[in-house]
N, C-alpha and C positions, 0 to 999 in steps of 0.2 A: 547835182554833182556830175561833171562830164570829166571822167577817167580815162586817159593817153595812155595804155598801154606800152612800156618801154621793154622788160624784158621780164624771162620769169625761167625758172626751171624747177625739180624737186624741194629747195631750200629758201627760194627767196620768190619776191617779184617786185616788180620797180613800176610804178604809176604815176602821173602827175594831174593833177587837176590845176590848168593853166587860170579858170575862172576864178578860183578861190588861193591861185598863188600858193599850191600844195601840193611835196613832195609825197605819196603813200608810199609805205615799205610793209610787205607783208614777210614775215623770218621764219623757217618751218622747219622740222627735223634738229638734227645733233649735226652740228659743222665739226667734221674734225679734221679734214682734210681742205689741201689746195683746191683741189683738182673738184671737188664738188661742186665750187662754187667761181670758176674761171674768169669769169667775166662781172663777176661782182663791183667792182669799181669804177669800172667803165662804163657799167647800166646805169649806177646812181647819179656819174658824172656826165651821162649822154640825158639823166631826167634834169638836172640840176642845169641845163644849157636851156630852156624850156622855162626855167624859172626864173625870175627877180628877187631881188635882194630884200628881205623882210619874208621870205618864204616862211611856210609853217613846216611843219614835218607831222605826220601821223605813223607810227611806228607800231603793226599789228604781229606783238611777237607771243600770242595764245594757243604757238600750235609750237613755239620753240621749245627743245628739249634742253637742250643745252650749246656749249660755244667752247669748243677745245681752238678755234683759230680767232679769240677774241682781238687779235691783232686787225683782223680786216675791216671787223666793225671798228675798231679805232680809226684806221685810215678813213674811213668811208666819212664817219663823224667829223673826222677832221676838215676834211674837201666839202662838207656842207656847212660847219661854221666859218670857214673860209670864202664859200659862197653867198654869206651874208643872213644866215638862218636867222629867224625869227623866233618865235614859239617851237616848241616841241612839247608831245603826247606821245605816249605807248601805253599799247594795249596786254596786259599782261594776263595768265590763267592766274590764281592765288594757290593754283594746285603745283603750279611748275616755281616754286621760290628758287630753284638753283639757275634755272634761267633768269628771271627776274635781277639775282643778285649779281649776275656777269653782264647784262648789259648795263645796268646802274654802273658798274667799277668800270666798263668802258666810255660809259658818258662822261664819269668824271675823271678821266683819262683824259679823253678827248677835250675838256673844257667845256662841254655840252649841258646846259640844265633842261632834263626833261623830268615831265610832270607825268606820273604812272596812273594809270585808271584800269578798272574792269568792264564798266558800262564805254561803249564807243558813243553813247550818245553826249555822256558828259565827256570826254575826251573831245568831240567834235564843237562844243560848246564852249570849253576853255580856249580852241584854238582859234575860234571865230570873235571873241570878248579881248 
């Protein structure tokens, strides 16, 4: 795995692994605010320029608490099925269900089907099959 570093701060980080046609998104903390997370859109869309169409997505959301701005993750979803996504995986804790259940209702917001796992090795497995 050779990881591209795009962008990162307290709440997120944006990666792409260009060999394996894969966006990573790591989600961290409680998003309640704008201003937390600024550049949010523009990271995913400066990894997603990086990528070709059939991309996978790996979505590592085990340290997310929760999501009061689930509107961003909708855009963000939106601008990667738009970009031609492939597969999707996330990573979830089984300890955090309230996060779990808000990125679910923004996936199917967004039109998104992603496939949830604990283990990243079966996550990583699904997205390679």
């Amino acid at each position: 795995m050779q990881l591209t570093h795009i962008a990162s701060n307290g709440y997120y980080s944006v990666s792409v692994d260009t060999t394996l046609n894969r966006l990573h998104l790591f989600l961290a903390g409680t998003w309640v605010r704008a201003d937390q997370v600024p550049n949010w859109l523009d990271d995913v869309k400066t990894g997603l320029k990086l990528l070709s169409p059939g991309f996978t997505l790996l979505s590592n959301c085990t340290k997310l608490h929760g999501v009061l701005r689930l509107d961003f993750i909708v855009q963000a979803q939106r601008v990667m099925v738009e970009a031609g996504l492939g597969k999707a995986a996330s990573l979830y804790n089984p300890k955090r269900i309230v996060a779990r259940t808000l990125m679910d209702a923004a996936a199917e917001d967004a039109g998104l089907t992603v496939k949830q796992f604990v283990d990243p090795l079966e996550a990583e497995a699904y997205l390679e099959n």
